[in-house]
N, C-alpha and C positions, 0 to 999 in steps of 0.2 A: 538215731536210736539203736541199742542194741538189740540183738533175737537171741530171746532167750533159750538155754535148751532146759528141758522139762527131767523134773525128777520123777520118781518112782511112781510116787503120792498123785493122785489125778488130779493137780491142781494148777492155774495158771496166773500169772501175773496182770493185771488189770490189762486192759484192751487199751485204755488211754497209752500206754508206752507202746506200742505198735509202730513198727515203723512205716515212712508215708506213704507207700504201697500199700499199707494193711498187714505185713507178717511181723506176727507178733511173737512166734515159738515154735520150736522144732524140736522133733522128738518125742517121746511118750507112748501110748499105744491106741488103741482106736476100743479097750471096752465099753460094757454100758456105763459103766458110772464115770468112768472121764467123757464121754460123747454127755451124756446128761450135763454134765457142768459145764463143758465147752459151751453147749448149745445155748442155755438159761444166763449164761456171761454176754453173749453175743459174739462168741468163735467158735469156727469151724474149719475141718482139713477141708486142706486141696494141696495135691502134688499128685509127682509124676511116676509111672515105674522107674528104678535105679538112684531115686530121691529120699532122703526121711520124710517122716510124716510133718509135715509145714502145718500150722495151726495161723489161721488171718482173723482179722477185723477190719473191715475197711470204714474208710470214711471220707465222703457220706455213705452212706446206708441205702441200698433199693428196698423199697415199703411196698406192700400193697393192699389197701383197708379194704378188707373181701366187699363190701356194699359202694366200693369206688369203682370196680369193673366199669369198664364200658364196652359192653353188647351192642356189637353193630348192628345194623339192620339186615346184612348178610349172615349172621351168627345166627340172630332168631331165628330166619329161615330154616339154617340147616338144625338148629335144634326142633325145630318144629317138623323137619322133614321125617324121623324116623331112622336114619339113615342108618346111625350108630345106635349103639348099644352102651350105658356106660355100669361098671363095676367098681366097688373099691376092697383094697385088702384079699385080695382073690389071687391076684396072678403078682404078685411083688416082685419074684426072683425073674419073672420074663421082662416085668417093666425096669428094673433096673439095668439086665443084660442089655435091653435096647436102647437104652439111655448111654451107656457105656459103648457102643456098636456108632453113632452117629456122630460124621463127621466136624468138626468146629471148625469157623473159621479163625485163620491166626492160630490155629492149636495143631501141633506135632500130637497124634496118637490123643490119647483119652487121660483124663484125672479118674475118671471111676475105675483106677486098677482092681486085680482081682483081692489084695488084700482088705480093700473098701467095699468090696460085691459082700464078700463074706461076712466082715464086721455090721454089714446093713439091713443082710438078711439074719442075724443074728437079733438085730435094734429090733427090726420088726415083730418076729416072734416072740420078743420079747415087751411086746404092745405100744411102741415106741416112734417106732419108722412103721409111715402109712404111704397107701398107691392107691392111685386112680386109673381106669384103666378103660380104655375105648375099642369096642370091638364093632369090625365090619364084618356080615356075614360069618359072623365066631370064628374071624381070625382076629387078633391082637393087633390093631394099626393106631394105635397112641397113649398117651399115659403118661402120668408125670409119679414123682415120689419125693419125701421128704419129711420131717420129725416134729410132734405134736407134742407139747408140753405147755400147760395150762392154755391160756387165750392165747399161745401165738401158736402159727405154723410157720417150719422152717424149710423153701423150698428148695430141694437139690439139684433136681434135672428133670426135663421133660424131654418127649420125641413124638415125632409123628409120623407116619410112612404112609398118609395119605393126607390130601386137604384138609384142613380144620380141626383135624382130631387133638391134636394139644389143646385149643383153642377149648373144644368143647370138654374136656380134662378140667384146666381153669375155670369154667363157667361151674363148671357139678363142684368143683374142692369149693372154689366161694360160697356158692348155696349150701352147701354143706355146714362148713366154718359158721354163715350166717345163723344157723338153725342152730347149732350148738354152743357159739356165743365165741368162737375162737376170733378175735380182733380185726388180727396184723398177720400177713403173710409176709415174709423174710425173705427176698429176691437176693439178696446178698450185694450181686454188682451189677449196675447198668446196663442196660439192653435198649436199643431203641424199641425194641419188640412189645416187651414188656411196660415197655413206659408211653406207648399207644393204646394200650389194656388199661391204662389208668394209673401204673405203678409210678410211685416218685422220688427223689431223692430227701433222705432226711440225716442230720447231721450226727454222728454215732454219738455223740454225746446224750441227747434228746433221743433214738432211739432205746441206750442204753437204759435210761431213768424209765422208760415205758414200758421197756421189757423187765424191768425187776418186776415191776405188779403184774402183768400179763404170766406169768411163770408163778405167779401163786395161784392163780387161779383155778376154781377144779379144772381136770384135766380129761382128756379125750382116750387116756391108755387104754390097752387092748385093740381086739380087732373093728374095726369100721366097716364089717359083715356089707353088704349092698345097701348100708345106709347112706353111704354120699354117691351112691350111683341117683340116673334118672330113669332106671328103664330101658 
């Protein structure tokens, strides 16, 4: 399959030509209204510093139906301990820097370059890109972020710099999503981690058809003030 490179126009060619890796197109720029159309297609950037900007689709698809969680019996505990603190739409520019800051395995340096920091904190402010945020003793020890567009959430990265705290990120974004009717959470690629959480593989094809309607959906824009926190 060929990769295509991207005109001017924020626009891109169906996800089905993607090649069997998932990159579908290179080039373009990262505003809101190409980010909005990538996102609602089922593409999103990932590359490197000293790279263009790479647009993917993989397939299969990592799904996560927020009401599929599975909460351990050691999760309830620590939610029920007090321990943390969680926030959402508060601290976005720190949860993404420390998302960007955390080592991967298999991964040279980070994909959350700083030309993505900025495009995201941009998405954000502009109601778009939402963060969950885990606080110990009101320091910042976890937190995930990623992009809200009718019933689906699309997620980008999460960290944690103490036990649990992602974990308990995930728990508050599901509860959240539940309450306000957003579906499908968007892992994009496989994780054992994630797919012990409950997340699964589904074929981009059957994603794609799910996510037209989920993208019409009302939607969640704006800020998400301490409504998907716990306390």
């Amino acid at each position: 399959m060929p990769v295509f490179q991207l005109p001017e126009a924020p626009v891109f060619p169906h996800p089905s030509l993607a090649s069997e890796d998932g990159l579908l197109a290179v080039g373009g720029d990262l505003s809101t209204e190409r980010l909005l159309n990538a996102y609602a297609n089922g593409i999103f950037p990932w590359y490197s510093d000293g790279t263009p900007i790479l647009w993917w689709s993989p397939d299969p698809r990592l799904v996560l139906r927020p009401k599929e969680l599975k909460v351990s019996k050691s999760l309830r505990q620590v939610l029920r301990s007090g321990r943390f603190r969680v926030s959402a739409d508060t601290a976005f520019e720190q949860v993404i820097r420390a998302c960007a800051g955390v080592p991967r395995k298999e991964e040279d340096g980070t994909w959350i370059v700083p030309e993505m920091i900025g495009a995201y904190i941009r998405f954000h402010q502009e109601g778009y890109a939402h963060s969950v945020e885990v606080w110990k003793n009101e320091e910042l020890c976890g937190g995930l972020y990623g992009v809200s567009i009718g019933g689906a959430f699309f997620g980008e990265s999460m960290f944690h710099s103490c036990r649990d705290a992602s974990k308990v990120a995930l728990y508050h974004l599901c509860t959240y999503c539940n309450e306000v009717g957003i579906k499908l959470i968007d892992a994009q690629v496989h994780t054992e981690h994630l797919e012990r959480l409950g997340a699964r593989l589904m074929p981009r094809e059957e994603f794609l058809e799910e996510l037209a309607d989920l993208v019409r959906l009302p939607g969640t824009a704006g800020n998400w003030g301490d409504d998907a926190g716990g306390g």
